[in-house]
C-alpha angles and dihedrals in degrees: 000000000000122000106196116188111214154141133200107288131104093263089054097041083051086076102036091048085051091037082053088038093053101035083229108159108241131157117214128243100194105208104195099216091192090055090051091245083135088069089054114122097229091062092041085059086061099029104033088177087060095235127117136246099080129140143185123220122202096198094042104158125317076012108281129132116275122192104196132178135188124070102243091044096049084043086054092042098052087042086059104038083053108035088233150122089006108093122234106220104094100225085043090049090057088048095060089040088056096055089043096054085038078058093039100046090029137359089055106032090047091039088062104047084055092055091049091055102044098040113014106022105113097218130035113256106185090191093052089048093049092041090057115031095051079051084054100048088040083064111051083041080068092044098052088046089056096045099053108108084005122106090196133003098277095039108277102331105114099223142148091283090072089040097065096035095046103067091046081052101055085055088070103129085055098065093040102257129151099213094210087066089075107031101162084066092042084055088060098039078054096047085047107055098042077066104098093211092060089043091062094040088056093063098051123146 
């Protein structure tokens, strides 16, 4: 049994789209991040860095009990302890490395600064708001490039790589984008929520 600490943002909904993907049985710990549950001792004791998604496995590797935290190494965990959603073939398999670190070092950390500024941030900063939402179009300016001709990230191979780009995407009036401007990556957020499991990932908690 997997217990996955999360809460309702794009880094938490990566694992419960792959938990759902795999069939893998989990129980979910909801850490309202709003509330400060993310600062308890008993999930720092999980997620030192005090950021969800975390999880625990029972049966970690050679069975013993692994406490694990950040979205793309719990993603790459759960791929390897399956078998699943990571291709084989070992060019195809870099492929899919590389989008997930694009996710992880941009697509994710620049996304989220967009949606501070435009949404959270207590006074208006022009210059914040300009930085980071041209990064943001930029992008998925990258992201349509690459789709076009593409039914997932890595061709048409379903893999971790779409699970932790799909949920930022779907926050895309947060971050001011017109979604018909890039309609290569419109076609695949279209592919991917018609997929129950991700579906189902997408309403936890």
């Amino acid at each position: 049994m997997i217990d996955l600490y999360t809460w309702g943002t794009p880094n938490g909904r990566k694992i419960s789209i792959m938990l759902e993907a795999t069939g893998l049985p989990y129980r979910v710990y909801p850490i309202d991040i709003q509330r400060g549950d993310q600062y308890e001792a008993d999930f720092l004791a999980v997620s030192p860095n005090n950021k969800i998604p975390a999880i625990i496995d029972d049966e970690g590797p050679q069975g013993e009990n692994l406490k694990l935290f950040e979205s793309g190494a719990i993603l790459l965990y759960l791929a390897e302890k399956t078998g699943n959603f990571i291709p084989t073939h070992p060019l195809k398999r870099v492929e899919c490395l590389q989008w997930l670190m694009w996710q992880m070092g941009g697509f994710g950390p620049m996304l989220g600064q967009s949606h501070h500024f435009n949404r959270f941030a207590k006074e208006t900063i022009p210059y914040a708001i300009q930085r980071y939402n041209d990064e943001t179009k930029r992008l998925w300016g990258v992201l349509n490039t690459h789709l076009a001709g593409h039914e997932f990230i890595v061709d048409q191979e379903l893999s971790i790589a779409d699970f932790a780009i799909y949920p930022w995407a779907t926050r895309f009036e947060w971050q001011g984008i017109q979604l018909d401007h890039f309609p290569h990556a419109q076609a695949w957020m279209a592919r991917m929520s018609h997929i129950e499991f991700v579906q189902r990932g997408m309403a936890v908690p």
